[in-house]
N, CA and C atoms as an extended XYZ file, in Angstrom:
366
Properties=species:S:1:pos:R:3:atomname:S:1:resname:S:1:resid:I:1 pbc="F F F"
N        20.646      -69.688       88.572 N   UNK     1
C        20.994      -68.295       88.367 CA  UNK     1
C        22.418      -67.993       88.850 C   UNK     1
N        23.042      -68.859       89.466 N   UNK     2
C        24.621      -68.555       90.087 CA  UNK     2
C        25.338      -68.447       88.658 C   UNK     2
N        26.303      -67.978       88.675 N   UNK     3
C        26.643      -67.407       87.302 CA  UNK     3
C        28.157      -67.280       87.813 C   UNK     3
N        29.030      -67.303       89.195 N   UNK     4
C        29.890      -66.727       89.472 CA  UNK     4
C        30.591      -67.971       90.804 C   UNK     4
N        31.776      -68.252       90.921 N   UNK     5
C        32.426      -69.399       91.810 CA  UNK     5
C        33.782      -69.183       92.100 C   UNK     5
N        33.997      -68.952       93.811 N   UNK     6
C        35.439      -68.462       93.995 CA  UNK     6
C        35.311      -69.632       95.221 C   UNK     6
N        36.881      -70.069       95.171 N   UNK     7
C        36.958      -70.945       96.369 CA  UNK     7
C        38.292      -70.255       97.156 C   UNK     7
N        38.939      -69.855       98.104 N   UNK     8
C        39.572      -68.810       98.730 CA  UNK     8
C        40.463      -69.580      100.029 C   UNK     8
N        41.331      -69.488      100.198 N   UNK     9
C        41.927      -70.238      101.818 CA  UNK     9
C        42.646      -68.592      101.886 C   UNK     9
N        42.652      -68.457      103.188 N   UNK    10
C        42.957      -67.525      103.902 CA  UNK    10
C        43.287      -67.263      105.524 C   UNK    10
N        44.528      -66.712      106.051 N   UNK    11
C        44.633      -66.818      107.075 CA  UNK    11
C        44.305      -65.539      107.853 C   UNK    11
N        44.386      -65.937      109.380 N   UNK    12
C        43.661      -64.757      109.724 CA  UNK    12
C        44.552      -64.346      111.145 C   UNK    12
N        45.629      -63.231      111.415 N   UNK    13
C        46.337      -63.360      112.621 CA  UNK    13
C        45.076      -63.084      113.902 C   UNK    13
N        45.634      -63.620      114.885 N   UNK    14
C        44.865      -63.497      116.081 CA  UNK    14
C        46.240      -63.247      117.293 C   UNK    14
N        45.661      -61.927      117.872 N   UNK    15
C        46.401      -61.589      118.837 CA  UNK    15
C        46.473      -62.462      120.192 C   UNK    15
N        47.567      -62.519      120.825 N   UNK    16
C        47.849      -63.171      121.564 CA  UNK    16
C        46.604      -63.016      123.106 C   UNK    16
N        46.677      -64.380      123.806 N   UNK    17
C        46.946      -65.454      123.753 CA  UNK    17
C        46.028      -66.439      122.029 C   UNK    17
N        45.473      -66.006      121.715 N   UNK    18
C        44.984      -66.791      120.473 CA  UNK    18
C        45.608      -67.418      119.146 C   UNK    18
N        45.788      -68.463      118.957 N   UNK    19
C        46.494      -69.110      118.316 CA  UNK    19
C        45.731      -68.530      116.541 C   UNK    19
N        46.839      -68.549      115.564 N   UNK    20
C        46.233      -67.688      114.097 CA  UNK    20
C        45.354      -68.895      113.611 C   UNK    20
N        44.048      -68.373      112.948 N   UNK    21
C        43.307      -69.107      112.545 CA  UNK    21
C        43.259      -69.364      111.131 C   UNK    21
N        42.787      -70.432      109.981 N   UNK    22
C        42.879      -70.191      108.784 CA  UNK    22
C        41.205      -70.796      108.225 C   UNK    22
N        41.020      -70.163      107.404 N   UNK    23
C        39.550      -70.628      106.449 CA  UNK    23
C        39.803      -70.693      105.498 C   UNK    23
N        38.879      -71.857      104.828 N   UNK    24
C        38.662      -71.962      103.376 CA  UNK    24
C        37.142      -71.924      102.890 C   UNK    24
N        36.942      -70.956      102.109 N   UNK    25
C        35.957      -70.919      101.820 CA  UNK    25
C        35.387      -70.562      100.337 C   UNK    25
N        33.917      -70.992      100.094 N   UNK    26
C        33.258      -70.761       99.139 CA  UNK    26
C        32.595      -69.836       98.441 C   UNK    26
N        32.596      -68.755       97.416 N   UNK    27
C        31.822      -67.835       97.122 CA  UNK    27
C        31.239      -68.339       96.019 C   UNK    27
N        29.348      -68.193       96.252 N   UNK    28
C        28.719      -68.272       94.910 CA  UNK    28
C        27.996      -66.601       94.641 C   UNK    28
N        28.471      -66.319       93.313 N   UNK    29
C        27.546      -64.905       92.764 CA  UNK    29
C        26.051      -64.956       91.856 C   UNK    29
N        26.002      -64.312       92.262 N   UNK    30
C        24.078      -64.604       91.067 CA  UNK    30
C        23.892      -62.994       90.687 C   UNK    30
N        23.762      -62.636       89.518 N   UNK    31
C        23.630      -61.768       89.128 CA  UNK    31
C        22.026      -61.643       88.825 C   UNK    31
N        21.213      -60.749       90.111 N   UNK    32
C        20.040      -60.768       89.936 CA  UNK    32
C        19.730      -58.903       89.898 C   UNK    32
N        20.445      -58.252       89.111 N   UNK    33
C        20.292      -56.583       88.691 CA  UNK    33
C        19.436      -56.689       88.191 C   UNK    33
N        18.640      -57.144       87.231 N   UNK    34
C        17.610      -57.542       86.590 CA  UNK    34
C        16.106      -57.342       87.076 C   UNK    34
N        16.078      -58.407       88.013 N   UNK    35
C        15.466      -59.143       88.815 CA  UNK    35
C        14.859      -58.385       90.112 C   UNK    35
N        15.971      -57.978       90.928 N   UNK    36
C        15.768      -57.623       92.764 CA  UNK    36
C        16.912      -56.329       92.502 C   UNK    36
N        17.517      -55.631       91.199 N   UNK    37
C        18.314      -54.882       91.307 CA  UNK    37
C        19.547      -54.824       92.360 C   UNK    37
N        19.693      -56.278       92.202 N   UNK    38
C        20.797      -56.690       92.973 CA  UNK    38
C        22.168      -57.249       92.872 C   UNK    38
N        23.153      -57.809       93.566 N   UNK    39
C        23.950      -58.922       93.204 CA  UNK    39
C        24.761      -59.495       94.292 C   UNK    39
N        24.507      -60.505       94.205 N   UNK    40
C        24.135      -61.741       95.461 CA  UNK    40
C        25.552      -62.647       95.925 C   UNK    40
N        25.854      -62.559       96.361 N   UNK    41
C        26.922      -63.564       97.071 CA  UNK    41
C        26.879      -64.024       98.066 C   UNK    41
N        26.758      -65.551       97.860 N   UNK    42
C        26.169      -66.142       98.636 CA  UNK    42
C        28.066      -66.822       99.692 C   UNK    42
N        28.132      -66.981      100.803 N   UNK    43
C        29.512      -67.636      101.066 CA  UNK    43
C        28.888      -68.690      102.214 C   UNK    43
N        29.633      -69.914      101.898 N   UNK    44
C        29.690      -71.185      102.886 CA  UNK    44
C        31.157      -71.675      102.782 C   UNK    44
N        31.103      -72.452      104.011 N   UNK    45
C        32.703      -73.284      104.608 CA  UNK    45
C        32.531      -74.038      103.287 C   UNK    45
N        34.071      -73.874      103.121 N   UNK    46
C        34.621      -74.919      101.839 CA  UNK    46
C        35.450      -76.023      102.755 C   UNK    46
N        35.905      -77.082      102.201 N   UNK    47
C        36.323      -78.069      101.817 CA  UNK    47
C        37.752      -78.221      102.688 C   UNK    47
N        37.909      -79.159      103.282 N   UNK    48
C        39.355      -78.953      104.302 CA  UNK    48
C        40.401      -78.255      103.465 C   UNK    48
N        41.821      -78.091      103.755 N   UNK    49
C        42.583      -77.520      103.241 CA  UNK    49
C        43.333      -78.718      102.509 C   UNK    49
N        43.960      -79.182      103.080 N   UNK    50
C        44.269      -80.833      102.982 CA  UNK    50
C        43.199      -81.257      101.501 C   UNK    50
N        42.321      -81.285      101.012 N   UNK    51
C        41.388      -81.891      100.047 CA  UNK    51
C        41.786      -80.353       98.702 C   UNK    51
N        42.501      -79.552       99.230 N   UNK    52
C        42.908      -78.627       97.904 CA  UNK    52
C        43.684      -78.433       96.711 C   UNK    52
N        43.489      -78.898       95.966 N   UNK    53
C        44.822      -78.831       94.939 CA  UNK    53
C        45.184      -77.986       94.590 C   UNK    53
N        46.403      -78.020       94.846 N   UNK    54
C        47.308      -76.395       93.865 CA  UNK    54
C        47.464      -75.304       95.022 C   UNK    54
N        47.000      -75.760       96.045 N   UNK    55
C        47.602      -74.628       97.372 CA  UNK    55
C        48.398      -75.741       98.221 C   UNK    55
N        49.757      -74.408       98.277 N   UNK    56
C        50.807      -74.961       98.732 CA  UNK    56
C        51.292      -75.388      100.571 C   UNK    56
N        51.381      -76.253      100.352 N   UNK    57
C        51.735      -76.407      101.659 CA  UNK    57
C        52.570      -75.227      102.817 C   UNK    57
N        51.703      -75.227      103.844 N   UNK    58
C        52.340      -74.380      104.184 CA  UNK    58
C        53.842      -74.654      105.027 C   UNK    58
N        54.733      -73.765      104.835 N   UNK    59
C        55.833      -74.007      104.861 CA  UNK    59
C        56.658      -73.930      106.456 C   UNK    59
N        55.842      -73.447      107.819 N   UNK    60
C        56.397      -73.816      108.816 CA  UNK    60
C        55.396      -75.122      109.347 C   UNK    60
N        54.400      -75.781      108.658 N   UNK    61
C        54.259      -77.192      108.575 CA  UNK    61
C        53.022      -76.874      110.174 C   UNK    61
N        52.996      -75.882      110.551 N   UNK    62
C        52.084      -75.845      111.594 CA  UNK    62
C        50.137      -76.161      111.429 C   UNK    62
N        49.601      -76.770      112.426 N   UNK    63
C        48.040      -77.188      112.356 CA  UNK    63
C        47.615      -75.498      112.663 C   UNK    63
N        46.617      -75.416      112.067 N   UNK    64
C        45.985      -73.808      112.543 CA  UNK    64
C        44.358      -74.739      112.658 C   UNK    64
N        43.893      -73.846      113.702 N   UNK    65
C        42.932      -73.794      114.036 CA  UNK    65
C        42.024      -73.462      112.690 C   UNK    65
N        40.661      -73.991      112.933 N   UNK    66
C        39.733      -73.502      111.081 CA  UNK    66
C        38.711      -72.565      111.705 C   UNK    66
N        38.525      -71.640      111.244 N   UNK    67
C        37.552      -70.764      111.180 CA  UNK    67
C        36.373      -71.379      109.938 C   UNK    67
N        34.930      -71.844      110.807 N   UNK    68
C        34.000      -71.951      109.390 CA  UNK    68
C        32.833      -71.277      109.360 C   UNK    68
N        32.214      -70.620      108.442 N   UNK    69
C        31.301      -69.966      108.018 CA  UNK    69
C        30.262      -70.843      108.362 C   UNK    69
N        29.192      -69.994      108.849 N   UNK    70
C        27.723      -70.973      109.095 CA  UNK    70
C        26.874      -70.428      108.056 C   UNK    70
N        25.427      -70.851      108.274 N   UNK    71
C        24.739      -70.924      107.140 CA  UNK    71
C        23.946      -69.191      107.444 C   UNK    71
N        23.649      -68.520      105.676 N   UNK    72
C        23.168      -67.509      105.557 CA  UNK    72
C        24.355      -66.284      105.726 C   UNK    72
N        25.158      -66.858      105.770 N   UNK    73
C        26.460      -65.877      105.716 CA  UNK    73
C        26.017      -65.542      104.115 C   UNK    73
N        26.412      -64.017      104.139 N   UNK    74
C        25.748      -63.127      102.209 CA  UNK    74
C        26.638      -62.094      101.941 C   UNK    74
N        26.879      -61.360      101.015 N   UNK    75
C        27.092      -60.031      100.558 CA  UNK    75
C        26.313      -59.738       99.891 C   UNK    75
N        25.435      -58.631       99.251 N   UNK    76
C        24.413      -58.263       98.884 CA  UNK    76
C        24.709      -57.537       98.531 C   UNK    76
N        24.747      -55.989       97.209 N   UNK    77
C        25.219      -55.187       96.662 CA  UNK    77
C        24.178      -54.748       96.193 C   UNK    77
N        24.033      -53.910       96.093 N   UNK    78
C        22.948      -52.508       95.300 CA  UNK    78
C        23.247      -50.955       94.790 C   UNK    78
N        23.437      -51.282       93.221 N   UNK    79
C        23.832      -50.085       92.476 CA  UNK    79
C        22.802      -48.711       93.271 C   UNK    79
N        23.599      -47.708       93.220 N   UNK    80
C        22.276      -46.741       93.533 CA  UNK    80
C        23.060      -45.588       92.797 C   UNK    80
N        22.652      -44.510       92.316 N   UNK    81
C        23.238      -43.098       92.216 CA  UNK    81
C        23.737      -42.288       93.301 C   UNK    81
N        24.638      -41.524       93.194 N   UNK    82
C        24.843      -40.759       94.440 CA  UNK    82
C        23.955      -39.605       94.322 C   UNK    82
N        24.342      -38.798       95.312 N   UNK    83
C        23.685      -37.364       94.499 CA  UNK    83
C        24.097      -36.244       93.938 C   UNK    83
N        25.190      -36.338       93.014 N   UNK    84
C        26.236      -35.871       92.061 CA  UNK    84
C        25.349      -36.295       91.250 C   UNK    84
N        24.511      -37.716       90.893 N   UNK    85
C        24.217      -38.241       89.725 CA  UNK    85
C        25.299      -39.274       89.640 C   UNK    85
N        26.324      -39.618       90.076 N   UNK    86
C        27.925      -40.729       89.708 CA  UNK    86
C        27.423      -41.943       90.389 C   UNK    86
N        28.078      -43.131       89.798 N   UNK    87
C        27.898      -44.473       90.691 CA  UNK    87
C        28.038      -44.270       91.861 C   UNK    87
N        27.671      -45.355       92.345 N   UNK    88
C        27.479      -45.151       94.370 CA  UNK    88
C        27.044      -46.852       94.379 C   UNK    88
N        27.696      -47.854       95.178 N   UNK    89
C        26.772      -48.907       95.832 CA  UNK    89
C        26.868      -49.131       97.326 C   UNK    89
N        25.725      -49.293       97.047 N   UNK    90
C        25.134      -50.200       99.063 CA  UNK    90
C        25.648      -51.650       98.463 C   UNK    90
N        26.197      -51.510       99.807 N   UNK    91
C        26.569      -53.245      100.249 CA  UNK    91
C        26.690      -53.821      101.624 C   UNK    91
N        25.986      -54.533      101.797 N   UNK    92
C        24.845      -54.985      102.918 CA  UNK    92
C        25.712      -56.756      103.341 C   UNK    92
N        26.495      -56.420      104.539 N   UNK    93
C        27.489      -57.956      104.318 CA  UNK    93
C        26.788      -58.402      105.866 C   UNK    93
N        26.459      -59.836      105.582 N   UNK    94
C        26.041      -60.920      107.183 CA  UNK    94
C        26.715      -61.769      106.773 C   UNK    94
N        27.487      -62.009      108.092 N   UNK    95
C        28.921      -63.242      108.254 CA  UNK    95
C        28.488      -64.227      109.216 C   UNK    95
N        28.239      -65.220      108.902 N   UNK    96
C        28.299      -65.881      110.466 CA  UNK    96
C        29.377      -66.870      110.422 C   UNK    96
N        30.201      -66.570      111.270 N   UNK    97
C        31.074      -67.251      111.549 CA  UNK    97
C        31.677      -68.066      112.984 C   UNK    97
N        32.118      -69.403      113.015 N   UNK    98
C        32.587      -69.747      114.219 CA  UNK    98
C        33.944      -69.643      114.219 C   UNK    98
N        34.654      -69.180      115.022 N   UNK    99
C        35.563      -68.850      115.688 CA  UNK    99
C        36.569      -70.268      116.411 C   UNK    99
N        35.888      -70.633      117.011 N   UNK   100
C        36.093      -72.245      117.872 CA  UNK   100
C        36.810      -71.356      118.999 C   UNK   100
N        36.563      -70.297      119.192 N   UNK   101
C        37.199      -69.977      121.009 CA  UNK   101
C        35.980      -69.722      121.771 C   UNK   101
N        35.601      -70.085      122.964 N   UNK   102
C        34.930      -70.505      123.536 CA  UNK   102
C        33.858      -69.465      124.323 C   UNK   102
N        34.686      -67.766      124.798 N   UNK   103
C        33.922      -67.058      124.947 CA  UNK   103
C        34.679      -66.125      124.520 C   UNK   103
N        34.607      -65.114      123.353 N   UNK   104
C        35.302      -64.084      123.136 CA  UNK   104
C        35.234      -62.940      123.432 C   UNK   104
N        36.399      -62.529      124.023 N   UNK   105
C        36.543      -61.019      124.853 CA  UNK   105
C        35.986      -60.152      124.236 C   UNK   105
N        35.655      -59.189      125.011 N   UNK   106
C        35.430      -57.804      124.655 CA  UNK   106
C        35.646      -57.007      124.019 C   UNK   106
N        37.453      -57.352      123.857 N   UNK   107
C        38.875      -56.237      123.188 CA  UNK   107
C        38.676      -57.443      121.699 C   UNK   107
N        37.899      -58.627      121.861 N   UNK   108
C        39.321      -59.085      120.668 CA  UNK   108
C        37.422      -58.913      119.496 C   UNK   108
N        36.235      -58.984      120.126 N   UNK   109
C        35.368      -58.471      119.518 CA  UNK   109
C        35.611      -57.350      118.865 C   UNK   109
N        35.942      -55.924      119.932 N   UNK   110
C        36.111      -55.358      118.977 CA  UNK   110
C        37.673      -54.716      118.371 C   UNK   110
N        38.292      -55.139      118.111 N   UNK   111
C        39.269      -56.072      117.211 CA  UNK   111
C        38.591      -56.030      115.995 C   UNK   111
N        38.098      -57.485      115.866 N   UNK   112
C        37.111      -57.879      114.614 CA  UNK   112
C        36.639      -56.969      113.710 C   UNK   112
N        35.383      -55.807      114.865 N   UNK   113
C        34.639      -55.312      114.161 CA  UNK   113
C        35.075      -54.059      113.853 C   UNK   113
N        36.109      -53.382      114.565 N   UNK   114
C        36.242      -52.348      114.523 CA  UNK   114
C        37.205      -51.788      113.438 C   UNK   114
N        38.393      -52.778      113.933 N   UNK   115
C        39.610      -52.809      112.738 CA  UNK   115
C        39.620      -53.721      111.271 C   UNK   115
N        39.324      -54.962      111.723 N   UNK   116
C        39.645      -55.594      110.689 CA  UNK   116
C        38.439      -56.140      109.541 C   UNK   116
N        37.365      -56.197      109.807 N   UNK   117
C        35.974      -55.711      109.424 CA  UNK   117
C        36.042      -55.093      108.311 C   UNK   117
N        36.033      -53.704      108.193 N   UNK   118
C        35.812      -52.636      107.468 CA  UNK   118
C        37.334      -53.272      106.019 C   UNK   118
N        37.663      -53.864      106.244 N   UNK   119
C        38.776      -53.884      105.329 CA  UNK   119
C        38.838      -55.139      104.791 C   UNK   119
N        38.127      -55.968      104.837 N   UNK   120
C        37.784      -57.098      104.601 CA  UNK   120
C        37.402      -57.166      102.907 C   UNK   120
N        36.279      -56.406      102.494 N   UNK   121
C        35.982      -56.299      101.383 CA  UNK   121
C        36.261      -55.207      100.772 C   UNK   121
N        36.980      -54.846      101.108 N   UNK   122
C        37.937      -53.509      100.072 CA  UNK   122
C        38.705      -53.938       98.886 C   UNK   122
């Protein structure tokens, strides 16, 4: 039923002392509106960066730390009406992600969730 395939590298700044992190990752879509009146995106860690073709080297030649997605990371979407009667969707996002820093602060949590979160899938 996957119907849909994005593969994505992306960097991510991290405030100091934290060195900037980069991910590559996988999106599969399944169009199940039909079905569960839904539509499904499923995301897992892709493929080193190094193993990518056609993304360019990056140009101050620096190692970044990898950010990888663990398993059951989703986006989930659900058409609904508003109450105008006009489109409206719910979208229902679980990330799991490792970080590779060891215990993360308080401030840089919310960081994450507060600021950069909400703008993620815009």
């Amino acid at each position: 039923m996957i119907k849909y395939f994005v593969l994505a590298f992306a960097r991510l700044w991290m405030p100091f002392p934290f060195a900037e992190r980069e991910f590559v990752f996988e999106c599969w879509g399944a169009d199940l509106l039909d079905e569960a009146q839904a539509f499904v995106i499923l995301v897992s860690d892709g493929p080193s960066r190094r193993g990518l073709a056609g993304y360019p080297a990056d140009p101050s030649g620096k190692a970044r730390p990898r950010i990888n997605f663990l398993e059951d990371s989703a986006v989930v979407m659900f058409p609904k009406l508003a109450a105008d009667g006009g489109p409206q969707t719910l979208v229902k996002t679980t990330l799991h992600v490792d970080l590779h820093i060891a215990t993360p602060p308080q401030w840089l949590l919310e960081v994450v969730f507060k600021v950069i979160a909400p703008y993620v899938l815009c």
